[in-house]
Wavefront OBJ file of the C-alpha trace (Angstrom):
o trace
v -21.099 -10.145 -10.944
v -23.057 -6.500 -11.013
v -22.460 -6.408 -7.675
v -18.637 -7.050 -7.556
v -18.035 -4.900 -10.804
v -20.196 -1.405 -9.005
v -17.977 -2.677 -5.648
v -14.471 -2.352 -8.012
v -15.798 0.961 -9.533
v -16.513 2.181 -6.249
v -13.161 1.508 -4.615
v -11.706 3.129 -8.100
v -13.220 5.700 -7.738
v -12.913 6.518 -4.192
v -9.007 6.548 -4.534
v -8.541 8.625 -7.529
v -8.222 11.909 -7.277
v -10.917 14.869 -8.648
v -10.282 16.468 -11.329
v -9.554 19.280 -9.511
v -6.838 17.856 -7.595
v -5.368 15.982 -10.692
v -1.990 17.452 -12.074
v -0.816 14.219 -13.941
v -3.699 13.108 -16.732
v -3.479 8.947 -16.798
v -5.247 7.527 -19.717
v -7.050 4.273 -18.785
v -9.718 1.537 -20.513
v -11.821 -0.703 -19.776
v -14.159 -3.592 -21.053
v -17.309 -5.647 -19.458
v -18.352 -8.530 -21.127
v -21.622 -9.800 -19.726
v -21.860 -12.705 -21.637
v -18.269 -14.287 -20.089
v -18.657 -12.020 -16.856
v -15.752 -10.825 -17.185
v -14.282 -6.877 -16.073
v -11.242 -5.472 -17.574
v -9.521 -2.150 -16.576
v -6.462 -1.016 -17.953
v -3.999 2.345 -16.404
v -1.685 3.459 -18.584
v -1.292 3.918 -22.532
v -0.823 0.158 -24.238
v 3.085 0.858 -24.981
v 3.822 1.760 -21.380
v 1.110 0.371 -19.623
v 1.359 0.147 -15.628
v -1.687 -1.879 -14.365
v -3.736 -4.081 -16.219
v -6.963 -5.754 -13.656
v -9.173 -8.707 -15.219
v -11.930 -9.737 -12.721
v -14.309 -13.217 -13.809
v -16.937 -14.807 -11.975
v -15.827 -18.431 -11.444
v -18.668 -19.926 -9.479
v -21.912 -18.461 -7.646
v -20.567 -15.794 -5.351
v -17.248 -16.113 -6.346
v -14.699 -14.751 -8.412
v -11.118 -13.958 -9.653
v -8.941 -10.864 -10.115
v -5.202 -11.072 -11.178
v -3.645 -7.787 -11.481
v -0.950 -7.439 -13.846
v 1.864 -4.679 -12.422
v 4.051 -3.743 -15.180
v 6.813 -1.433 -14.379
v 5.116 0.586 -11.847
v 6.792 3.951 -9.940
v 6.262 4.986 -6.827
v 8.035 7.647 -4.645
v 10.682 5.075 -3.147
v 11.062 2.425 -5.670
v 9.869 0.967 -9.223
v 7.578 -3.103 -9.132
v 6.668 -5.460 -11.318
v 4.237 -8.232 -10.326
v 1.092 -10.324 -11.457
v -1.213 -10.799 -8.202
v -3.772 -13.570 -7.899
v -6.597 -12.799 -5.681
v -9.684 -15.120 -5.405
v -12.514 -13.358 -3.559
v -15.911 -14.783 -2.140
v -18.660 -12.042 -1.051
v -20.762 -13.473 2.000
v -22.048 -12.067 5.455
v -20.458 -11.605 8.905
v -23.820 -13.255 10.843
v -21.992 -11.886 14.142
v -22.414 -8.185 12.459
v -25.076 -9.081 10.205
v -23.328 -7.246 7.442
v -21.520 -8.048 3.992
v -18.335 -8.893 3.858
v -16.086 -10.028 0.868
v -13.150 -12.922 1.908
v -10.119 -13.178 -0.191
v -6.675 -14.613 -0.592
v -3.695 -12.842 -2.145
v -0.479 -14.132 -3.790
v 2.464 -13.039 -6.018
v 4.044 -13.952 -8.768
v 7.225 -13.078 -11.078
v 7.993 -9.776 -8.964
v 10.653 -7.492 -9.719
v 11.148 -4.699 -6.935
v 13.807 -2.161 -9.083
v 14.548 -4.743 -11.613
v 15.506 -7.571 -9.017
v 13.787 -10.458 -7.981
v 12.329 -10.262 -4.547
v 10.584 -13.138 -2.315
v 6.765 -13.116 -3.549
v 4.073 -12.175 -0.866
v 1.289 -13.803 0.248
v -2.076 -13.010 2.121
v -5.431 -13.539 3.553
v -8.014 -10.336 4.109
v -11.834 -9.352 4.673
v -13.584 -6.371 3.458
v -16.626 -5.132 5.693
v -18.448 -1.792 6.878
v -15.873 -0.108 4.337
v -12.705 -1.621 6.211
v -10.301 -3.733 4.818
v -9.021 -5.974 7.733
v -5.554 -7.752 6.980
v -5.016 -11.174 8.802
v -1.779 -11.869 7.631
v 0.540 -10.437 4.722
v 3.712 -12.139 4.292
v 6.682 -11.222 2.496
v 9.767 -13.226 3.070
v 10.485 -12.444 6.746
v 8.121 -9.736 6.987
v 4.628 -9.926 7.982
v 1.935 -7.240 8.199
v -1.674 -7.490 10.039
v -4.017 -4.445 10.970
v -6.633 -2.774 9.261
v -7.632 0.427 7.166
v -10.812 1.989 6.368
v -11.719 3.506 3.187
v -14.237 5.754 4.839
v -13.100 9.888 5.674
v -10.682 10.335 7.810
v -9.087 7.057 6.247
v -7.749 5.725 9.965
v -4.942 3.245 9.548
v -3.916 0.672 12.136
v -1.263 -1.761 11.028
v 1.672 -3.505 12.341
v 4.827 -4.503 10.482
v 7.174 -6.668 12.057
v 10.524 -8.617 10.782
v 12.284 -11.057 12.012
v 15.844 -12.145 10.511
v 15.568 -10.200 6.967
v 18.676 -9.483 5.975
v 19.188 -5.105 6.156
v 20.773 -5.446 2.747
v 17.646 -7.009 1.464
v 15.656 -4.392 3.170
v 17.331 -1.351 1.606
v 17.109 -3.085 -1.685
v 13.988 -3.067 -1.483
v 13.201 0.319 -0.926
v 16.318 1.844 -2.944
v 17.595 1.418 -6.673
v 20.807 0.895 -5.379
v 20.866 -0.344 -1.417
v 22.128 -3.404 -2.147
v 25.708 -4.041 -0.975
v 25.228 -0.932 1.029
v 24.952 -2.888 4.442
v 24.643 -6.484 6.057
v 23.651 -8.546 9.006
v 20.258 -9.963 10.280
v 17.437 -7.089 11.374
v 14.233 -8.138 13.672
v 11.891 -5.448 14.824
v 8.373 -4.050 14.685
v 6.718 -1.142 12.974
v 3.374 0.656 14.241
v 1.317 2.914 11.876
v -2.029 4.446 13.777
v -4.312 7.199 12.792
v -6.150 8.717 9.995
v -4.350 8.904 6.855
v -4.033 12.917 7.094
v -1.839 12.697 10.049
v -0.454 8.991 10.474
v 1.607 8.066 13.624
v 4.856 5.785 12.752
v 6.518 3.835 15.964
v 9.270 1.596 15.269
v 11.746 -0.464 17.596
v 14.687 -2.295 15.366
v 17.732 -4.459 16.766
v 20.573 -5.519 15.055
v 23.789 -7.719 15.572
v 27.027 -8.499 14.368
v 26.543 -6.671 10.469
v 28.341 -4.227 8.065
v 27.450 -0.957 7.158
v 29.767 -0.235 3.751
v 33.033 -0.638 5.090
v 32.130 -0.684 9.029
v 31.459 -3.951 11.073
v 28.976 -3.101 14.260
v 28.574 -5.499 17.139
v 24.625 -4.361 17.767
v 22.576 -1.039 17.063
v 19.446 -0.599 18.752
v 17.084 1.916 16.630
v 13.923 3.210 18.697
v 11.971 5.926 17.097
v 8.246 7.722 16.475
v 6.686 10.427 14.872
v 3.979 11.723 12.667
v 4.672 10.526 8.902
v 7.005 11.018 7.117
v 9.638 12.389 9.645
v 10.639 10.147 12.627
v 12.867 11.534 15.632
v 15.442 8.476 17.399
v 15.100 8.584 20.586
v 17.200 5.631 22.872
v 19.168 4.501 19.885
v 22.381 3.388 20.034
v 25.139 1.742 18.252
v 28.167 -0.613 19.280
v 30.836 -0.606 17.001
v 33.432 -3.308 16.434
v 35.915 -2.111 19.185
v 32.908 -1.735 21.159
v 32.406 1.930 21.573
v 29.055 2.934 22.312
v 27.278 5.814 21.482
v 23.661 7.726 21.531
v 21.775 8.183 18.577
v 19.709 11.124 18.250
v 18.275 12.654 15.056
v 14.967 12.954 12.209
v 14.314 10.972 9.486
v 13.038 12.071 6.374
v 11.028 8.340 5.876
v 10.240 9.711 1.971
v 13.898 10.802 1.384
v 14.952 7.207 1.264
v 17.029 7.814 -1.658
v 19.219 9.853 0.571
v 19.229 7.770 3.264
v 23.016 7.809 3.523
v 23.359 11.359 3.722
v 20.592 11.732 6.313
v 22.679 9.015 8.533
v 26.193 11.144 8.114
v 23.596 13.593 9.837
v 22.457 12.279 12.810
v 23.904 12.821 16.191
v 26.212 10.488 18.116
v 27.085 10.800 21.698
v 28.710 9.180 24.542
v 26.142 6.882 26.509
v 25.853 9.497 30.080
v 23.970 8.700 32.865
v 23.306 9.820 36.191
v 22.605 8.438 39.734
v 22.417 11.179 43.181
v 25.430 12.706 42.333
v 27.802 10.697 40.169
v 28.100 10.773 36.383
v 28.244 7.781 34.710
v 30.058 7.056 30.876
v 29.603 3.981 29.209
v 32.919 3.958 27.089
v 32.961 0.302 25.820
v 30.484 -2.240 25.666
v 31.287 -5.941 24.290
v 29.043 -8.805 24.509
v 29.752 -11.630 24.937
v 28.043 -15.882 24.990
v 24.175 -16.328 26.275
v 23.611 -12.482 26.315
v 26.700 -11.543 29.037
v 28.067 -7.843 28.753
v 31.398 -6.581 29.427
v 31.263 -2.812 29.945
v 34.432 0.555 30.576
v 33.080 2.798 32.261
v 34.284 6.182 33.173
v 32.674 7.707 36.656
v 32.907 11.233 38.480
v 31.634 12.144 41.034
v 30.759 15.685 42.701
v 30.866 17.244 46.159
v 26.950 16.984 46.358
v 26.485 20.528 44.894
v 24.379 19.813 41.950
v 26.098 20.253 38.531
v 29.595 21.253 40.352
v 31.910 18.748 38.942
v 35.138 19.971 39.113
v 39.193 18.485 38.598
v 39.412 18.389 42.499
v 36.536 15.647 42.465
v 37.130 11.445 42.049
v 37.553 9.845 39.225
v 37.774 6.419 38.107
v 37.391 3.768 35.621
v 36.198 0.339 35.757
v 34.879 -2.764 34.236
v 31.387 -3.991 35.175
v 30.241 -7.332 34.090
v 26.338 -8.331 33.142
v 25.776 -11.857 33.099
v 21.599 -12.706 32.133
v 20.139 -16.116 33.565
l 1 2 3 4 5 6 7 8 9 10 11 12 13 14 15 16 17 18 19 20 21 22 23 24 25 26 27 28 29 30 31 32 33 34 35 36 37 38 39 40 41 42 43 44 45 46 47 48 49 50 51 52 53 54 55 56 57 58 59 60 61 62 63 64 65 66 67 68 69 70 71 72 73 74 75 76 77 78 79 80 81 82 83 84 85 86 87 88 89 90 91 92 93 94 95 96 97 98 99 100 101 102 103 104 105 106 107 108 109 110 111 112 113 114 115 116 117 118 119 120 121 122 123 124 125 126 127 128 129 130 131 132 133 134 135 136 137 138 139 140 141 142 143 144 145 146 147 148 149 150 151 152 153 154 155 156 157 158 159 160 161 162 163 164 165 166 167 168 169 170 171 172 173 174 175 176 177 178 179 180 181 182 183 184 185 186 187 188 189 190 191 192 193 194 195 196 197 198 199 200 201 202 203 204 205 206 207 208 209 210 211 212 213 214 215 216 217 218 219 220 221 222 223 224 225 226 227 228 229 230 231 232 233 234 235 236 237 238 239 240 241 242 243 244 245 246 247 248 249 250 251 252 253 254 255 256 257 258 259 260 261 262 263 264 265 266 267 268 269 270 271 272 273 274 275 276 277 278 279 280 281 282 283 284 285 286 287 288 289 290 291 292 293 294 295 296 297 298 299 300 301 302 303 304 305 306 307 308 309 310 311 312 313 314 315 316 317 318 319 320 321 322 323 324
C-alpha cells in the first residue's frame, strides 16, 4: 500500500502545475487510513466538488481506485462519471522492471448532461509510460502510449468505425446534437512530445445530413501540429452530386465554433491535369457495389503550356467506374 499511495502522489504531483505557473487556486483534501489501507483525495470545495479518488488494498499486491467525476469542465465539454479501476503492481521479467496492470470501466456518465455509451479499458504502467492496449468507447477505440517523463512524447491512435457524426459532435459540443447525421469511420494519429503534438486524421462519410443538407459522401484528410489542422484532399459530394475540394484550418480547440469555422473553409471544383488537357469533375454519383458515375468537363490546349484559349476543344462526358 506505501508503495501505491507515494506512486499516486507522484503522478499528482507530476501533473499539477507549480505554484508559479498556477493562476486558478483549487482547494483539495485528503485522508490515509493505515489501519483500513485506504487513500482518499478530494479536488474541489465539498459543495462543488469535481473529483473525488478512494484507492484500498484488496489483496497482496492488489488494489482498487474508483474515481468519482462530478461535473467536471474542460475546454470542449463538461463529464460526469464514476470509474472503476482495479490495478495489480508486478514485473515485466522480459525488461526486468516494475510494472503496474490495470483494467478500466465506466459507469453513470454524463458528457454535457447526456448520457453517453460508458468506456472500457485495459493498460500497463512501466519505465514511466503508460501503454494503452485497448480503450473503448462505443464505436471508438484508442491504443498507443504516453510517457510521463520530459518531453511527455505521445503516440496514440484513435479510430471509429460506424459512430454516428451526430453522436460525435455531441460529444464534444453542448449543443451538436441534431446538428448533423449519417455513419462516420476513420482514424486519428497523435505523435510527438506533448509541447508540439502532430494530429493526422483520414475520415469518410456516406449518405448523412448536415442541418438541412443531405451529402452523398465527404472524404476529410487532414494534419498538422495541435491544435490547428490544414485539409488537404478533402472533398464533399452533395445530394445532386456536385463535387468539390476542400481546403482550409481548423481551430481543433474552437470546437464550439465549429460551424462558423466550416462556413469558412474553401470549396472548389475537383481540377486535374494530364499532358495538356484540363480535366473538371462536375458530378459524381455512386452507385451499387462501389460503381461511380462521373460529368466531366475537358479542355484541351494547343500544347503551349497554360495557353487555353476559346479557339481550343471542349467537351463533356460521362465516365463510368465500376470496382471488382
Amino acid at each position: 500500500m506505501k508503495r501505491l499511495l507515494i506512486g499516486l502522489a507522484f503522478l499528482l504531483g507530476s501533473v499539477s502545475p507549480s505554484v508559479s505557473e498556477a493562476k486558478v487556486l483549487v482547494p483539495f483534501s485528503g485522508r490515509i487510513d493505515p489501519g483500513q489501507k485506504t487513500f482518499e483525495f478530494i479536488i474541489g470545495a465539498d459543495d462543488n466538488r469535481a473529483i473525488a479518488l478512494k484507492a484500498e488494498q484488496t489483496a497482496d499486491r492488489q488494489y482498487q481506485i474508483t474515481v468519482n467525476i462530478d461535473h467536471l469542465k474542460t475546454p470542449v465539454f463538461e463529464i460526469s462519471s464514476v470509474l472503476e479501476i482495479p490495478l495489480e503492481i508486478g514485473r515485466d521479467e522480459k525488461q526486468k522492471v516494475p510494472k503496474i496492470s490495470g483494467k478500466i470501466w465506466s459507469n453513470y456518465t454524463l458528457v454535457n448532461f447526456q448520457p453517453v455509451r460508458e468506456l472500457s479499458g485495459q493498460f500497463e504502467f512501466r519505465n514511466n509510460t503508460i501503454f494503452i492496449h485497448y480503450l473503448l468507447v462505443g464505436s471508438l477505440t484508442c491504443k498507443g502510449s504516453f510517457s510521463l517523463a520530459d518531453p511527455y512524447p505521445v503516440n496514440m491512435t484513435v479510430q471509429t468505425l460506424g459512430i454516428d457524426i451526430g453522436d460525435f459532435l455531441a460529444f464534444w459540443l453542448k449543443e451538436g446534437a441534431g446538428k448533423a447525421s449519417g455513419p462516420l469511420a476513420g482514424e486519428l494519429l497523435f505523435s510527438g512530445p506533448l509541447s508540439r503534438v502532430q494530429v493526422k486524421g483520414s475520415f469518410l462519410s456516406e449518405y448523412g445530413t448536415i442541418k438541412t443538407s443531405t451529402y452523398q459522401n465527404f472524404v476529410l484528410n487532414f494534419e498538422g501540429v495541435f491544435p490547428f489542422v490544414q485539409l488537404t484532399n478533402s472533398s464533399i459530394t452533395n445530394a445532386n452530386g456536385f463535387t468539390s475540394n476542400v481546403t482550409g484550418q481548423i481551430d481543433i480547440r474552437d470546437l464550439a465554433n465549429l460551424d462558423r469555422q466550416i462556413k469558412g473553409l474553401k470549396k472548389e471544383a475537383i481540377v486535374s491535369q494530364e499532358g495538356d488537357n484540363l480535366e473538371w469533375t462536375l458530378k459524381r454519383i455512386k452507385g451499387e457495389k462501389g460503381s461511380a458515375t462521373e460529368l466531366k468537363y475537358l479542355k484541351t490546349n494547343d500544347g503551349s503550356p497554360g495557353n487555353y484559349t476559346q479557339d481550343e476543344d471542349d467537351m463533356i462526358g460521362v465516365e463510368r467506374k465500376v470496382s471488382f
